[in-house]
C-alpha positions as CSV (number, residue, x, y, z in Angstrom):
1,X,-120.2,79.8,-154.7
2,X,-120.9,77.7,-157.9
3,X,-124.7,77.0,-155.7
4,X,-125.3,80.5,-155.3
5,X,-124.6,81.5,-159.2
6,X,-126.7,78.3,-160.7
7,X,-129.5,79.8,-158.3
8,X,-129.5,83.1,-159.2
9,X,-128.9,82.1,-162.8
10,X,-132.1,79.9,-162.8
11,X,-134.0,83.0,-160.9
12,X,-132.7,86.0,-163.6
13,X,-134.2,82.9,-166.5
14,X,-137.4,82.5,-164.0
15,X,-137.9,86.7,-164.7
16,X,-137.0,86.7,-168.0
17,X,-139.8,84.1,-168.6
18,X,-142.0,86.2,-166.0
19,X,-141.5,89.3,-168.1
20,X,-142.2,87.3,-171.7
21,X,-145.8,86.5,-170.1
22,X,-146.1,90.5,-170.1
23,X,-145.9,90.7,-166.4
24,X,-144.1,93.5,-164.4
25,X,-140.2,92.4,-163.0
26,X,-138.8,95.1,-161.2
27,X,-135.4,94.8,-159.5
28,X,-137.4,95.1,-155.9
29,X,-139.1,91.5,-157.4
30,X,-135.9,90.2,-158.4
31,X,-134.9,91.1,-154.4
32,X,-137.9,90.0,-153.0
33,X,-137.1,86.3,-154.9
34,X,-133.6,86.0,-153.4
35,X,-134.9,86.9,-150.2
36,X,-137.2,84.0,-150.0
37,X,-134.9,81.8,-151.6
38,X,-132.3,82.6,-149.0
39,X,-134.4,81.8,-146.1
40,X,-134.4,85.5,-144.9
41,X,-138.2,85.7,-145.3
42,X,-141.1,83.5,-145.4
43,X,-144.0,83.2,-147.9
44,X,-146.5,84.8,-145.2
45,X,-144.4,87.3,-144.4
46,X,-143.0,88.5,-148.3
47,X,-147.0,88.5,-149.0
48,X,-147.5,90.7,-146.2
49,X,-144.8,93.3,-147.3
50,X,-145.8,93.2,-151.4
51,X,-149.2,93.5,-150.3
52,X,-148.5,96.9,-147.9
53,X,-146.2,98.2,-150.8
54,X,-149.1,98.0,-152.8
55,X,-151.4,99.6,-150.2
56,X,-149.1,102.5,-149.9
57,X,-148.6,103.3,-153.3
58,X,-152.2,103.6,-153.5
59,X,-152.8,106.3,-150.9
């Protein structure tokens, strides 16, 4: 338990520093992060996905 909460504490300060640079953190980012920090997805495959979000919402 006490893993989990440092690492989700260290990802909500990796955000807030994300969002102080001026870039977008949307709470689909923030789920995107813990899946790849959980193992549920790899790098290749969360680029894939964030890149056919984008695609779509472009149509």
């Amino acid at each position: 338990m006490q893993n989990t909460f440092s690492r989700e504490l260290a990802l909500d300060s990796s955000l807030a520093s994300t969002k102080m640079e001026g870039f977008e953190v949307t709470e689909q980012t923030r789920q995107d992060c813990l899946r790849l920090l959980d193992g549920r997805v790899s790098v290749p495959e969360l680029v894939r996905e964030i890149t056919a979000r984008k695609l779509k919402k472009a149509e």
